[in-house]
NUVO-757800 format. One record per residue (C-alpha): chain; x, y, z. Coordinates in steps of 0.25 Angstrom, whole numbers. Each point is the difference from the previous one (the first is absolute). Layout:
<pts>
@ch:A	xx:X	yy:Y	zz:Z $
...
</pts>
This chain:
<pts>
@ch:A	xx:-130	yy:21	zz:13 $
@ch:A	xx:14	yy:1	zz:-4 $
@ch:A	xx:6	yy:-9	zz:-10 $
@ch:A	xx:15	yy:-1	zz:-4 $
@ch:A	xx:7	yy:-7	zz:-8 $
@ch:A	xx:15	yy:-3	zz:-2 $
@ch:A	xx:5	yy:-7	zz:-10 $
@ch:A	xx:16	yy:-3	zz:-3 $
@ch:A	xx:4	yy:-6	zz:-14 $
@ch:A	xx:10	yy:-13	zz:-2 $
@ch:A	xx:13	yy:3	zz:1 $
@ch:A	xx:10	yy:-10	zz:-9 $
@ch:A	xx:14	yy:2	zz:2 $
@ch:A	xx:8	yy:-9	zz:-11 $
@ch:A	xx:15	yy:0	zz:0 $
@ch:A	xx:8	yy:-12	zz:-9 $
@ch:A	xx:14	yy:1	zz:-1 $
@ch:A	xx:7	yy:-10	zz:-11 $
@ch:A	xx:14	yy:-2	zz:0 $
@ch:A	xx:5	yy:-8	zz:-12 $
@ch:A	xx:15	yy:-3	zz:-3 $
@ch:A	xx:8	yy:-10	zz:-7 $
@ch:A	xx:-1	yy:-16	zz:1 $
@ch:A	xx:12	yy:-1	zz:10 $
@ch:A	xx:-8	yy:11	zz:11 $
@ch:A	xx:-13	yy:-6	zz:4 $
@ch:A	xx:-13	yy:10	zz:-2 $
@ch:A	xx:-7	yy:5	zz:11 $
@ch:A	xx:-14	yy:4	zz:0 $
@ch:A	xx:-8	yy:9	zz:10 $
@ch:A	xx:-13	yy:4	zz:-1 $
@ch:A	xx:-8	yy:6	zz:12 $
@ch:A	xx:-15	yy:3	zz:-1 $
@ch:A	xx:-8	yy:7	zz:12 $
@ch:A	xx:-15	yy:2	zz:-2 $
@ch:A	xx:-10	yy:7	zz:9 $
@ch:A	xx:-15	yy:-2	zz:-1 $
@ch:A	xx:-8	yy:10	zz:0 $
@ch:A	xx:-8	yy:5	zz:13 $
@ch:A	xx:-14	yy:6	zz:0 $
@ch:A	xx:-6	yy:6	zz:14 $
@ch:A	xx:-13	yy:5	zz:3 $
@ch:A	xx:-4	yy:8	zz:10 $
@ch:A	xx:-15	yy:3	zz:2 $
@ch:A	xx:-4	yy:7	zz:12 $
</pts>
């Protein structure tokens, strides 16, 4: 029997940009957030 096992952590990838100026400019925020779960696959032959 052979058993195998792979397992691949969670990846988080954060970016936030702020952007803040004077009153007369109007603010802009972006924030992006990607996240990957974390896979697990086992093999038994």
């Amino acid at each position: 029997m052979i058993l195998k096992t792979y397992l691949h952590k969670a990846t988080t990838v954060t970016t936030a940009t702020t952007t803040t100026t004077t009153a007369a400019t109007p603010t802009t925020t972006t924030t992006t957030t990607s996240t990957t779960s974390t896979t697990s696959t086992t093999n038994t032959t």
